[in-house]
Backbone as CSV, one residue per row, in Angstrom:
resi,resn,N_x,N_y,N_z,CA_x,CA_y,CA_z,C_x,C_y,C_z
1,UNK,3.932,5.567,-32.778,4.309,4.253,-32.328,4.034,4.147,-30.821
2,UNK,3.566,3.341,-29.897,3.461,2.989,-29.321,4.584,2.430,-28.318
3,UNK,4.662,2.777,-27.178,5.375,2.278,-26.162,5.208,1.093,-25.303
4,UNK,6.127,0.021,-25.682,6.260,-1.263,-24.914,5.907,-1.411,-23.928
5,UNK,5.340,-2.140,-23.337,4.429,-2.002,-22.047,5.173,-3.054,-21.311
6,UNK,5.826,-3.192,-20.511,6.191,-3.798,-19.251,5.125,-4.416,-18.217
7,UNK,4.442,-5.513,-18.730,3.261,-5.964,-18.168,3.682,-6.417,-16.346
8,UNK,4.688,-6.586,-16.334,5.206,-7.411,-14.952,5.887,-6.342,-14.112
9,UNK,6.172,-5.322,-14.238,6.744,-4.004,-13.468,5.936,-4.145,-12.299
10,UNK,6.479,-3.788,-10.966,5.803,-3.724,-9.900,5.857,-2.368,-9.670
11,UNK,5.308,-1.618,-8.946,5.046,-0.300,-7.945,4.721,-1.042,-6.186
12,UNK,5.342,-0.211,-5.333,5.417,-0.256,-4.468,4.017,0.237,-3.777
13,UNK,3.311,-0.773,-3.440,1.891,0.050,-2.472,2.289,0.850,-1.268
14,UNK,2.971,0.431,-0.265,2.995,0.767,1.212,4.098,0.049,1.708
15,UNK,4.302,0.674,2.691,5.747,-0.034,3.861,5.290,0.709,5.291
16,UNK,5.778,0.275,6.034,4.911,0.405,7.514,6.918,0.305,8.283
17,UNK,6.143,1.322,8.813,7.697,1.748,10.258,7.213,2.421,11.327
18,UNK,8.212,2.332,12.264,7.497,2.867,14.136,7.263,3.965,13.774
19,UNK,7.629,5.334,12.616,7.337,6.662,13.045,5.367,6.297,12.782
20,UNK,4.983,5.865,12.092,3.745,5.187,11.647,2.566,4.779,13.055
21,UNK,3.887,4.475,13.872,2.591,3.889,14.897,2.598,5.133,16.120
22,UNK,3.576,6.525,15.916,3.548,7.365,17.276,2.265,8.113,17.470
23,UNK,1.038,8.179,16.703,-0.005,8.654,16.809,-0.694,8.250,17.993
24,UNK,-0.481,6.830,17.850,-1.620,5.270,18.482,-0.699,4.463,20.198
25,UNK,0.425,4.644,19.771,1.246,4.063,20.669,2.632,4.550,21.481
26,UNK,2.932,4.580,22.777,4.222,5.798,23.135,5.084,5.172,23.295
27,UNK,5.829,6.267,22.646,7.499,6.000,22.259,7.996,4.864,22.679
28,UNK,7.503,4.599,24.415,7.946,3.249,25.092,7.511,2.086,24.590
29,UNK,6.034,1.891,24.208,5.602,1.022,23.449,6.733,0.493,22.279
30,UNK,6.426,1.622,20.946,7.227,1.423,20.201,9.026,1.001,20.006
31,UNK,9.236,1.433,20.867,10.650,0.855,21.229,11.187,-0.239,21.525
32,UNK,9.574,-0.774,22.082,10.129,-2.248,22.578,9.858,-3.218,21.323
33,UNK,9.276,-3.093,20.491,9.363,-3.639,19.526,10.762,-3.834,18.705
34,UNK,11.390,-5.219,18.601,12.319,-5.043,17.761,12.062,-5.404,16.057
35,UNK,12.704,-5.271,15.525,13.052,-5.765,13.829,12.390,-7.237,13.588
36,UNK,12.198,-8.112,14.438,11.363,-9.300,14.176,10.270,-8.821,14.307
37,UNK,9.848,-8.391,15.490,8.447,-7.743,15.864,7.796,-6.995,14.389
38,UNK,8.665,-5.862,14.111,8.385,-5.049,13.089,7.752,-5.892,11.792
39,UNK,8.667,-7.057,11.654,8.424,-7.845,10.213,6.891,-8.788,10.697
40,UNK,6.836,-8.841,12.062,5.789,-9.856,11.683,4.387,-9.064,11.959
41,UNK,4.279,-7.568,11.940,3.589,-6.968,12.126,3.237,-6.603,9.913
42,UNK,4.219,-6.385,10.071,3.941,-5.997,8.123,3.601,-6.951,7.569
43,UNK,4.517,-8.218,8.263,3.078,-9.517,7.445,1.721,-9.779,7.728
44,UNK,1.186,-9.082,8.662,0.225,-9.433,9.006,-0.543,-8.230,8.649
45,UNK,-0.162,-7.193,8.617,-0.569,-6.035,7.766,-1.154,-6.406,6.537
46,UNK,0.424,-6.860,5.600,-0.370,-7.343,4.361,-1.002,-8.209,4.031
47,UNK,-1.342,-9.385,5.128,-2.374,-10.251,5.175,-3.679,-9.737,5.421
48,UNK,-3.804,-8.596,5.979,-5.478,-7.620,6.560,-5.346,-6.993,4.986
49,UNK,-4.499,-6.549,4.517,-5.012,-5.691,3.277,-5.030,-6.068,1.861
50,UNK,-4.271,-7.584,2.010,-5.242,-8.255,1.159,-6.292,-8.651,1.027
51,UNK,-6.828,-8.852,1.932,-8.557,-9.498,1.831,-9.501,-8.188,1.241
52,UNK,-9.044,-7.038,0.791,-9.941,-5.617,0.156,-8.990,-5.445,-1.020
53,UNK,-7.835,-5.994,-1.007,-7.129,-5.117,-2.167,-7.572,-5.194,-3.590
54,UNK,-7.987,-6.355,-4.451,-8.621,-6.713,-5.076,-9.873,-5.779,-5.928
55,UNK,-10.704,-5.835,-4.435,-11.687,-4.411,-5.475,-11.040,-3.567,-4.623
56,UNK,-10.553,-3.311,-4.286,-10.298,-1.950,-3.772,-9.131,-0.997,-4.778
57,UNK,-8.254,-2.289,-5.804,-8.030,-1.762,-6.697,-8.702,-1.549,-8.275
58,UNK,-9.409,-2.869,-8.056,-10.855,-2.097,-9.098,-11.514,-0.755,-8.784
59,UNK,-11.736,-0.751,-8.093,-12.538,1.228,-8.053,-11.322,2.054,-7.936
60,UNK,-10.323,1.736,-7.874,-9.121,2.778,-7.718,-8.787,3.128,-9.385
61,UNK,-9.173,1.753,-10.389,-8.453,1.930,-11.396,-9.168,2.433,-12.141
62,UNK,-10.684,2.106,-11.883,-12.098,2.969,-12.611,-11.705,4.184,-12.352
63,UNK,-11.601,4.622,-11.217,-11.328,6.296,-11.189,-10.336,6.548,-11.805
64,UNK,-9.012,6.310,-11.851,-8.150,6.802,-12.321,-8.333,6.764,-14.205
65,UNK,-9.121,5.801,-15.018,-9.492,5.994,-16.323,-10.048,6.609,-16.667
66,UNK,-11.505,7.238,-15.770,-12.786,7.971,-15.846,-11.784,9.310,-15.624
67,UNK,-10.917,10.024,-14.933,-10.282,10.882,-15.013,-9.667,11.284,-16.228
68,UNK,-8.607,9.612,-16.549,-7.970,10.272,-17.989,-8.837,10.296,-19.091
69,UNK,-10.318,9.792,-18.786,-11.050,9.915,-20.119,-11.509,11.544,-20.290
70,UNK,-11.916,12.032,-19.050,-12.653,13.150,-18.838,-11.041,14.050,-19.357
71,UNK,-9.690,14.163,-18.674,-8.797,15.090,-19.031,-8.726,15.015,-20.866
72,UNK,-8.826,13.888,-21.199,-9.232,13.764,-23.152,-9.660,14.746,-23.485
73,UNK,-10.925,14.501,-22.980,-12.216,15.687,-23.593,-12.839,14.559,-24.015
């Protein structure tokens, strides 16, 4: 029998926080950013990574089938 498929379930892609930016930017930088700052930086995040997400999850999902076809046999 087959298991019910939950067509509408979400998974979480990504979330973005200051430890994220200490590579690129110093501590002082980051600090001055507050909690508004933060949010309108993740919207605008996920506004840049929508414009690829699309195929970018088409070839993500090809690979991941071509895998479970190949683990088949």
């Amino acid at each position: 029998m087959r298991k019910k498929i939950d067509w509408e379930k979400e998974f979480q892609i990504t979330a973005i926080c200051r430890e994220d930016m200490r590579d690129y930017f110093s501590d002082e930088e980051i600090a001055s950013l507050d909690d508004a700052d933060m949010k309108h930086i993740a919207n605008k995040m996920s506004d840049a990574y929508m414009n690829t997400f699309w195929l970018d999850m088409q070839i993500i999902v090809e690979e991941a089938l071509k895998y479970k076809k190949i683990e088949r046999g």
